[in-house]
N, C-alpha and C positions, 0 to 999 in steps of 0.2 A: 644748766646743762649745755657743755658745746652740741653746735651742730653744724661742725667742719667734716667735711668728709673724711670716714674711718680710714685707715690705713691697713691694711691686711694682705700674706702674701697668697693672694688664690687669684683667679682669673679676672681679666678686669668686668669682664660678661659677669661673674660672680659679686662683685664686691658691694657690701651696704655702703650705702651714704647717707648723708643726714642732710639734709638743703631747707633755705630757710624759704618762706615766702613773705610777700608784701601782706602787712598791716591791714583789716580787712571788718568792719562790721557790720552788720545789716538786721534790719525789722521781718518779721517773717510773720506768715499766719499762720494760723490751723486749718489744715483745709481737709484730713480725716482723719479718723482713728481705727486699729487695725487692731484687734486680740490675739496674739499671737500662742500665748498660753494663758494657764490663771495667773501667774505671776510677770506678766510682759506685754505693753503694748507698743503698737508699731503706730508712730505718728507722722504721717508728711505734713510738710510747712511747706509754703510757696510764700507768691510777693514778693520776691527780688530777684536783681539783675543779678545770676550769677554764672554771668558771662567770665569774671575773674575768680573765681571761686577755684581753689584747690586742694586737693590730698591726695597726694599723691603717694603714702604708705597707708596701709589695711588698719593700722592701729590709731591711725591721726584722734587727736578730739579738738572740738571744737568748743568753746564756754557758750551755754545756754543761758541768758539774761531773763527771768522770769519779774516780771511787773511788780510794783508791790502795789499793796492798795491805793485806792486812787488813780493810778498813771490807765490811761490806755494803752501806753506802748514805755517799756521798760526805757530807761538812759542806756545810750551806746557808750563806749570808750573813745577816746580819741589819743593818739600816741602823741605824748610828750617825750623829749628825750629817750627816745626808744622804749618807752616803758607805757599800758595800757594809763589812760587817765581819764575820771569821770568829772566831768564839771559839774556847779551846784546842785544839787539834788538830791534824792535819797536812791542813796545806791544799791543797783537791784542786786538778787540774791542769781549766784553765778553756780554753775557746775559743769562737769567735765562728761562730752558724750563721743563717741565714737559716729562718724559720718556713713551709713551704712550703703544706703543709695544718694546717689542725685542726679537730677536730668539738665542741663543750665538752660538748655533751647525751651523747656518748660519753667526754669526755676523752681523746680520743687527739689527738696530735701526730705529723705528718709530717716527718722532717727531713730532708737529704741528705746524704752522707758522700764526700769526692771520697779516693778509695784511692791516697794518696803511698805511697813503697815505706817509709817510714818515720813514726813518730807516735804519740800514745797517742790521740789521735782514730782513724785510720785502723785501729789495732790490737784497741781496743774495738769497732770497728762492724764486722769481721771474724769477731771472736772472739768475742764476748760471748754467753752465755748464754742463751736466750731467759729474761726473767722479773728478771736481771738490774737492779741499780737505779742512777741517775744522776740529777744535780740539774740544774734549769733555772732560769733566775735571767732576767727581765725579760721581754721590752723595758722598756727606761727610757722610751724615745720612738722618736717615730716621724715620718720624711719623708710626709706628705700631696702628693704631685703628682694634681691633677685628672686621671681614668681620660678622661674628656671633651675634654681639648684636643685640638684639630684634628690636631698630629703628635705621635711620640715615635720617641727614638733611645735604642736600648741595645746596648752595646758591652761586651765583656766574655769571659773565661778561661771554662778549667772551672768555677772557685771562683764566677762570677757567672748559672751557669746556673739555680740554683735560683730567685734574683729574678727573672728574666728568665723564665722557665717561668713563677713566679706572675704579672707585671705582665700577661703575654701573654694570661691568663686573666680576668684582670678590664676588659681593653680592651675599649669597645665597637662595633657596627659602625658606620659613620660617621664613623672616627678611621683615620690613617695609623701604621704603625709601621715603623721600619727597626730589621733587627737584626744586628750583625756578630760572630761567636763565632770565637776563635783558640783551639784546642786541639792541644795536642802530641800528641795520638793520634787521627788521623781516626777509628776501631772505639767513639770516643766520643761520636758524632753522635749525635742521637735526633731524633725526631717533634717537629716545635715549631708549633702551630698558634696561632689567635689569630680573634677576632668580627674583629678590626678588618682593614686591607687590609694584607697583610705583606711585607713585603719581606725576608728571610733568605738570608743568603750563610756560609759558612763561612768563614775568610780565615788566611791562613801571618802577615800583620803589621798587628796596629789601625792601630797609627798609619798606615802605610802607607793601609789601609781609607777611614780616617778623612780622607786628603786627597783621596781620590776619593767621596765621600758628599755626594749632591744635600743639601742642606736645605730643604725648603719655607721659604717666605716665613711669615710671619704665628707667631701661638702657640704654641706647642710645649717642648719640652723632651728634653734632653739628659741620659742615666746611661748611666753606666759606671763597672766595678769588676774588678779585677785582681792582676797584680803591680806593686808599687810602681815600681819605676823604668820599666814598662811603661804605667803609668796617668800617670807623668809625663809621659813624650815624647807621647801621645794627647793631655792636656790642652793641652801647648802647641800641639800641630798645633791644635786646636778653636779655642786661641784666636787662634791665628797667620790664621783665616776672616773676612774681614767679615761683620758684622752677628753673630756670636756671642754672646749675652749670656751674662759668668759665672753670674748670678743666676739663669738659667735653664737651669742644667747646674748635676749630682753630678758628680763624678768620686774614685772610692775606691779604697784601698790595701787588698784583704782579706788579703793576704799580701806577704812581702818572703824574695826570697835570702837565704839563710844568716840567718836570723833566724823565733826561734818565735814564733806568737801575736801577729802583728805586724796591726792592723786602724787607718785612718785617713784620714779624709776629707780629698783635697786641695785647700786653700783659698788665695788669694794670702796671700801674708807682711805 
């Protein structure tokens, strides 16, 4: 995936960028656990310095390094040739989370844990020990969308409610936001508020949502993120709309049926 800054002709105040950041990973604890619903827990991690730590877009993820048996503290990466590299060891099981809070003056990190009935994600953020250690490896980069354009649409599962919770918070008043969340367990609804003027619906099918969804005229921008073959029929509906610009729409794959660790932005072929 490049991440050169987009080209588009709107304001330069408006414009997305993509910017990379420095190579980055670190050991972290557990230091609580939060319930958030039946199906989601809220975990901060502290223990490092993240004085150099960034995300600077709402949808960054970070790789979670979970231990395997035996280690006290998972294998970190280290960047060969530009590329993550683990030296000898058994290398730990990785997955993709969305940064939702973090404090650097404290070093703690917020992250969210959606409770599948099965996983080594879901198992660890269960199970794990208070104190407990695990590694964090990036952002590499990061989606820049202006918190300022006139509208925003976010669409999106369980798995995209942690972006969706942070964008909602950094939105300011004077901006529109629509937001449509499909969750297989209503008891997983929660509080979603926002500066900006909100429109929030709960919905049984996006896509479905998605061909009843006003669009404001003018500026704006379009994410959503999901299950893959879910996020596919969505993005066709989007762009099956006049006046849609893909350039001005995400649309992500953060999981896939029968398949582990599955994360991918979907882009035209």
């Amino acid at each position: 995936m490049s991440l050169s800054p987009e080209v588009s002709a709107v304001p330069d105040a408006w414009r997305v960028e993509r910017v990379r950041h420095a190579f980055a990973a670190r050991h972290m604890q557990l230091l609580s656990r939060e319930v958030v619903s039946p199906g989601c827990l809220r975990l901060t991690l502290g223990g490092a310095d993240l004085s150099t730590f960034r995300s600077d877009g709402f949808d960054d993820h970070v790789k979670v390094l979970f231990p395997v048996d035996g280690q006290e503290r998972p294998l970190l990466p280290r960047l060969v040739d530009g590329r993550p590299h683990f030296d000898a060891g058994e290398r730990p099981v990785a997955r993709d989370f969305t940064p939702l809070v973090w404090n650097a003056s404290k070093g703690t990190l917020v992250l969210e844990f959606a409770l599948h009935e099965w996983g080594p994600a879901a198992e660890w953020a269960r199970n794990a020990p208070m104190g407990q250690w695990l590694g964090i490896a990036g952002p590499r980069g990061s989606m820049v969308v202006p918190a300022d354009l006139p509208w925003h649409c976010l669409l999106g599962d369980a798995s995209a409610l942690p972006a969706i919770e942070r964008r909602l918070a950094e939105l300011p008043a004077g901006t529109t936001v629509t937001v449509r969340v499909q969750l297989a367990d209503a008891a997983d609804r929660r509080p979603l508020a926002s500066a900006a003027r909100l429109d929030l619906q709960w919905v049984d099918d996006l896509a479905r949502a998605a061909r009843d969804l006003h669009l404001p005229e003018g500026d704006g921008f379009i994410w959503a993120a999901g299950e893959h073959g879910d996020m596919a029929a969505l993005r066709r509906e989007l762009l099956a709309r006049p006046g849609v610009n893909p350039r001005r729409m995400r649309i992500s794959a953060y999981w896939k049926r029968g398949m582990a660790a599955h994360h991918e932005e979907l882009v035209e072929n």
